[in-house]
N, C-alpha and C positions, 0 to 999 in steps of 0.2 A: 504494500500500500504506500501511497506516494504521499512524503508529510513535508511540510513548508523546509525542513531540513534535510532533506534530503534532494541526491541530482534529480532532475526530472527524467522519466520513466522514456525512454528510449522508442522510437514509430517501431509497433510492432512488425509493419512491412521491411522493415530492414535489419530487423535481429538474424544474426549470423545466429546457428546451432550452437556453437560455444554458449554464447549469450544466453540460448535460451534457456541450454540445464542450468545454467547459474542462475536464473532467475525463478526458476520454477524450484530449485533447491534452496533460494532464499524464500518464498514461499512457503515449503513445507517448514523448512525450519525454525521459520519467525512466528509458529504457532505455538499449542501449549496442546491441550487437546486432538484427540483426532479427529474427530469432523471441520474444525476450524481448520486444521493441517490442508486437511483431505478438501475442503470445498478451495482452500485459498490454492492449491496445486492446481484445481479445475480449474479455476478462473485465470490463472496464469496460461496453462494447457490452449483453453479458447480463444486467450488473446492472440497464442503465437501461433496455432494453427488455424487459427482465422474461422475456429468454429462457435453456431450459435449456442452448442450446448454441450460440456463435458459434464463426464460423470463416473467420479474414482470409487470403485468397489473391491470386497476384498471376499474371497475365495478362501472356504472353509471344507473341505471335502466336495458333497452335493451341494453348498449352500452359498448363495449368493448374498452378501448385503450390500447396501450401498452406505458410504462412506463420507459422500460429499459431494457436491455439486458446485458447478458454476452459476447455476439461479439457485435463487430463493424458492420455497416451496414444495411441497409433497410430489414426490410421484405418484400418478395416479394407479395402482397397481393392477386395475381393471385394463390396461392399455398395453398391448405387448412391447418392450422393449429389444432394441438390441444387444 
């Protein structure tokens, strides 16, 4: 997250790949929690691959949850995802 101290956040059309694991590692790391982890890694994810919607989930055997997101709000679980 971009705060009046720090440089301003770099055009995500010109993030070289280096750049982006470093920012998407600053991400996960500058949380506390894992869902805050997990959604701020999305929203960095969407920024640099230019998608409207990530979604970090974590695999337990047969079992799927999800972890975080780049929006706010429920998945509708009635909806099939990919």
């Amino acid at each position: 997250m971009h705060t009046p101290s720090s440089p301003p956040l770099p055009d995500p059309r010109t993030v070289t790949p280096p750049d982006a694991v470093l920012r998407c590692q600053a991400a996960l790391l500058a949380r506390g929690p894992l869902a805050e982890a997990a959604s701020a890694l999305a929203t960095e994810l969407a920024e640099v691959l230019s998608c409207r919607r990530v979604t970090v989930s974590l695999l337990a055997g047969d079992e799927v949850a999800v972890a975080g997101s780049s929006q706010a709000g429920e998945i509708d679980p009635r909806r099939e995802t990919a």
